[in-house]
Backbone bond lengths (Angstrom), bond angles and torsions (degrees), N, CA, C in turn:
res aa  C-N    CA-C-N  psi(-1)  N-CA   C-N-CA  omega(-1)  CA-C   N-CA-C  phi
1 X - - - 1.447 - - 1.517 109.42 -
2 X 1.202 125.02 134.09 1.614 132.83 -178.48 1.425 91.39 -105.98
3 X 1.762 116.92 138.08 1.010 143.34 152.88 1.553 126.28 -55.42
4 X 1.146 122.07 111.99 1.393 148.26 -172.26 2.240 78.51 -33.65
5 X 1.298 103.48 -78.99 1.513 127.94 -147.20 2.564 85.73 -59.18
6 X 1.370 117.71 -14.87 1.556 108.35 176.98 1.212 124.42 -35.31
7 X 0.959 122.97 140.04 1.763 115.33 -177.26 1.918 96.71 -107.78
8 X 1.488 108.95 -30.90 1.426 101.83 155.94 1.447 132.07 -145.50
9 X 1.420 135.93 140.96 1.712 116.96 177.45 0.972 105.68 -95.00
10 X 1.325 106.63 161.98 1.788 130.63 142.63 1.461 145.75 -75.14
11 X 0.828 144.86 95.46 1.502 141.87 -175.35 1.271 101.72 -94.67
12 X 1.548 120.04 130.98 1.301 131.04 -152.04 1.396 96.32 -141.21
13 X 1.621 91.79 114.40 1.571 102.77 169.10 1.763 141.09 -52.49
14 X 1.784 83.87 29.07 1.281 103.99 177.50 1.503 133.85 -114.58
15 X 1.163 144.95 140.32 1.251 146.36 -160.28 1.442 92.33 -65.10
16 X 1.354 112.13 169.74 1.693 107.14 132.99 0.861 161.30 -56.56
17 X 2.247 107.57 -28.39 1.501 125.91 172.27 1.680 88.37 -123.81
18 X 1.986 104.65 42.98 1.314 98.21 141.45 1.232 137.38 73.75
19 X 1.372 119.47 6.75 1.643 151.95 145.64 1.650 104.78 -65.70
20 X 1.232 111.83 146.46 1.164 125.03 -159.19 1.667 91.32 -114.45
21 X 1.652 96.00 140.04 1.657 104.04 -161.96 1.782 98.14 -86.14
22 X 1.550 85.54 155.38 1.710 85.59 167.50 1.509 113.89 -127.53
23 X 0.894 123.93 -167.38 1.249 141.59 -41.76 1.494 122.72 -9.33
24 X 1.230 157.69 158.53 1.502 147.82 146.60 1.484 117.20 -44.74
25 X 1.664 115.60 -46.34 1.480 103.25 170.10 1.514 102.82 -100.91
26 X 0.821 109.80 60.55 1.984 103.94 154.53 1.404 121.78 -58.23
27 X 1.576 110.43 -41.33 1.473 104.50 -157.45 2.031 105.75 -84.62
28 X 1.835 96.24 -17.44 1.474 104.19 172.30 1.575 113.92 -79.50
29 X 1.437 110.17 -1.74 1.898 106.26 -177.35 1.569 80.25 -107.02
30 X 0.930 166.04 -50.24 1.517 147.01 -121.20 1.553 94.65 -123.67
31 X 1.440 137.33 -19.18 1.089 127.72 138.82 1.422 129.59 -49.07
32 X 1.510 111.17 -49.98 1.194 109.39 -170.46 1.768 106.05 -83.83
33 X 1.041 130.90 -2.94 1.356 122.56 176.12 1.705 95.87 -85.39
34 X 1.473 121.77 -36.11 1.540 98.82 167.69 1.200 108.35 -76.81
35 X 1.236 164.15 40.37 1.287 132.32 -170.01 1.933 108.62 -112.25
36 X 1.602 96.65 17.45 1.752 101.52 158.26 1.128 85.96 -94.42
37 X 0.759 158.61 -2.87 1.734 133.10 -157.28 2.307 86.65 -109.38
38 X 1.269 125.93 127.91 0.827 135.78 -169.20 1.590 132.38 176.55
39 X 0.870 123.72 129.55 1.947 124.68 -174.65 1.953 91.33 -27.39
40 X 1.374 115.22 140.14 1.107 147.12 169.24 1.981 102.24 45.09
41 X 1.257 112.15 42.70 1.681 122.03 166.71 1.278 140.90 70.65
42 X 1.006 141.71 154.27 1.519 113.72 -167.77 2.081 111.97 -58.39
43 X 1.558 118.45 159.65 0.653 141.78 -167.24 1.198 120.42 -151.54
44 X 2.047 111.82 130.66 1.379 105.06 -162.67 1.736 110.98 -56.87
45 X 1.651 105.98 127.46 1.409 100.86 153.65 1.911 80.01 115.22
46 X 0.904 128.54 -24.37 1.831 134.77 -173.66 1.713 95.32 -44.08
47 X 1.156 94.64 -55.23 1.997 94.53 -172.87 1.250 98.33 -38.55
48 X 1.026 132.56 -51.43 1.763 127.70 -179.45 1.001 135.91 -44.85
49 X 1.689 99.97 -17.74 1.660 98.47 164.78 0.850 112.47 -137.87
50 X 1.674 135.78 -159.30 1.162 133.88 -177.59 1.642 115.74 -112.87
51 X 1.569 115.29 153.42 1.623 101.57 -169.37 1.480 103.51 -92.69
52 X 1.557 90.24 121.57 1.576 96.78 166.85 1.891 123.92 -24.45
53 X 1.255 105.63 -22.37 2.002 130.62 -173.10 1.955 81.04 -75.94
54 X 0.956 125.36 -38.58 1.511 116.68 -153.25 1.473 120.34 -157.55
55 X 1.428 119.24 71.51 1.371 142.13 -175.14 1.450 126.19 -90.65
56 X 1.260 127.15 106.12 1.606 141.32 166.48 1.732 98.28 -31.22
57 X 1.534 114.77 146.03 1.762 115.81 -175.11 1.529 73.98 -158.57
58 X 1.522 94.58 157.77 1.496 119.85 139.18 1.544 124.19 -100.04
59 X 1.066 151.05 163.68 1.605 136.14 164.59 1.058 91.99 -148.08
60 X 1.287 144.12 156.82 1.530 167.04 82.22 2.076 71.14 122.95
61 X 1.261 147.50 39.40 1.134 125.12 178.30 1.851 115.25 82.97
62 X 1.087 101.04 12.15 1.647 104.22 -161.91 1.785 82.25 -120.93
63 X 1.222 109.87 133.67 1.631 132.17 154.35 1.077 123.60 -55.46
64 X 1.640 128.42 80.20 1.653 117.94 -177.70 1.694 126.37 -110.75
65 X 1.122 143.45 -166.57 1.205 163.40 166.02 1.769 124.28 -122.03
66 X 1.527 104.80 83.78 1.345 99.29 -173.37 1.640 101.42 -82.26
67 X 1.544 115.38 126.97 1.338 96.67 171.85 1.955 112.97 -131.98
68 X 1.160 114.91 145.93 1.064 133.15 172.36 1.427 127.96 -37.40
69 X 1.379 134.56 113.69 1.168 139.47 169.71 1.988 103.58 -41.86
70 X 0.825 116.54 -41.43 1.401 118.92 -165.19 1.116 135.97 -80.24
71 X 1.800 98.25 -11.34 1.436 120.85 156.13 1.211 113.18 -54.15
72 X 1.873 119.02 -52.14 1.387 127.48 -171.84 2.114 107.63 -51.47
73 X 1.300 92.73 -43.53 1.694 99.55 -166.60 1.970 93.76 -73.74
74 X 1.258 126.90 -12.37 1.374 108.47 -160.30 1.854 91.72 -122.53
75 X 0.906 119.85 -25.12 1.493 117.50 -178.29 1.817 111.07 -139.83
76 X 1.319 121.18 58.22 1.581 114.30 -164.52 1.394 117.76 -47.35
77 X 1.357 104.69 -37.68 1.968 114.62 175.36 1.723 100.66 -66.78
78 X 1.496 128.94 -14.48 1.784 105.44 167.93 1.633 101.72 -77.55
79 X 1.697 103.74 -41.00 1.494 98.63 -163.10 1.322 102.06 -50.71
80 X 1.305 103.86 -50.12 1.886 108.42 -173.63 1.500 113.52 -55.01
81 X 1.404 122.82 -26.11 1.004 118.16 164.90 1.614 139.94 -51.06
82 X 1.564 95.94 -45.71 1.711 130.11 -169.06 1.523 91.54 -80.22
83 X 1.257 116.53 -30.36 1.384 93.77 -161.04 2.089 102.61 -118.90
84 X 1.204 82.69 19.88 1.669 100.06 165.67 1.792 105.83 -101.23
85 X 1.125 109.50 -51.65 1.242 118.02 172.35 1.615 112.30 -36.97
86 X 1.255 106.16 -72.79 1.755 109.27 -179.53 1.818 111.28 -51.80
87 X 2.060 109.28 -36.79 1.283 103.99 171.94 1.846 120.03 -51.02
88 X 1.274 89.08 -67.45 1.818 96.71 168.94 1.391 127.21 -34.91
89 X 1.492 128.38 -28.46 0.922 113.29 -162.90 1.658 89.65 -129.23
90 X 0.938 119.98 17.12 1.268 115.03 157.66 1.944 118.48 83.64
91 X 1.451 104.01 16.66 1.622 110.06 -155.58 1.865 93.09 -100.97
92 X 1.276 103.51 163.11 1.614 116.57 -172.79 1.469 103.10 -99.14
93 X 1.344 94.85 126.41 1.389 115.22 171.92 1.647 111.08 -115.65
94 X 1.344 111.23 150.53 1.426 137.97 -159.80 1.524 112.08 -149.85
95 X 1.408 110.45 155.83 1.398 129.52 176.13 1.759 107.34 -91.50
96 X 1.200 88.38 121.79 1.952 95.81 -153.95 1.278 86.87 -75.21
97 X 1.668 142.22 0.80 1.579 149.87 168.29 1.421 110.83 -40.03
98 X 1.714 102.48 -56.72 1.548 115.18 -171.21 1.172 123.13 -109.34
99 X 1.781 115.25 48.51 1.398 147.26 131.17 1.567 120.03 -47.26
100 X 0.697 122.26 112.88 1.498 122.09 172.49 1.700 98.15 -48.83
101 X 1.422 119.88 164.94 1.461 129.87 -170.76 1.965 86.82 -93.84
102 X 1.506 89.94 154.98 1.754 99.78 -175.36 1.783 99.58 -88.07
103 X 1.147 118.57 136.56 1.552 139.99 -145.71 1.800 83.06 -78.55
104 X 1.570 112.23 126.10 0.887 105.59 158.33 1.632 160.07 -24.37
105 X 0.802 153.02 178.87 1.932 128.50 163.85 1.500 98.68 -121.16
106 X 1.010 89.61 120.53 1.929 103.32 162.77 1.440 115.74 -3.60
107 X 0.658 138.53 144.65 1.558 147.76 154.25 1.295 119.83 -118.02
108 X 1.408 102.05 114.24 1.509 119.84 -164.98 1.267 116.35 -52.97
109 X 1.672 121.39 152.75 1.577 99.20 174.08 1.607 113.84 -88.71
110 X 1.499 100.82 166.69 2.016 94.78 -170.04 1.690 100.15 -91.22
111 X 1.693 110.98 133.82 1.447 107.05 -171.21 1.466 106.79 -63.46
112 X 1.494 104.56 141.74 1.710 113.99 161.48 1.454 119.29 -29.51
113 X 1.148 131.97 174.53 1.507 122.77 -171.33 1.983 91.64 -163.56
C-alpha cells in the first residue's frame, strides 16, 4: 500500500508471492513509454530520455520503477497508468520514503603538504 502523503513509489520487479517479473527490461520499457510525461511537457528530443517523474533503478539487485509524486498532480491518467501496471501484473509497490538513504561516497583523503 503507498501512502496518500509519498512524495515517491516503487514498483518492484517483484510478484507478490515473490517471483521475479519478466521481461528482464520491464522497468526500461515502462519508463520509457512515460518519458513524455515530464516538468513543462514533452519536448523535441524528450523520448531520449527518461522523465525525472519516472526513472528505471535497481535496489538490493531487484529491477524497479521509482516514480514521482508529481507525475500524479501533472498527468493523473500516467499516474493511473504506472500504478495500474504494477496492479495487473501483480508486482509490489512501496513508499520509496522507507528506503534506506544511498551510502555516502568516500571522501578522499587531503594530500600531506
Amino acid at each position: 500500500m503507498v501512502s496518500p502523503s509519498a512524495k515517491e513509489v516503487f514498483i518492484q520487479g517483484l510478484t507478490l508471492d515473490g517471483k521475479t517479473f519478466r521481461p528482464s527490461d520491464w522497468a526500461d520499457r515502462l519508463a520509457g513509454v512515460m518519458s513524455q510525461f515530464r516538468p513543462g511537457g514533452p519536448q523535441p528530443g524528450s523520448h531520449l530520455s527518461y522523465s525525472p517523474w519516472c526513472v528505471p533503478n535497481v535496489i538490493n539487485g531487484v529491477s524497479c520503477v521509482v516514480v514521482h509524486r508529481d507525475l500524479r498532480d501533472a498527468e493523473p491518467m500516467a499516474w493511473d497508468f504506472v500504478l495500474n501496471f504494477a496492479r495487473d501484473n501483480n508486482l509490489q509497490v512501496g513508499d520509496a520514503s522507507l528506503l534506506p538513504d544511498a551510502p555516502k561516497a568516500p571522501v578522499a583523503p587531503k594530500p600531506l603538504t
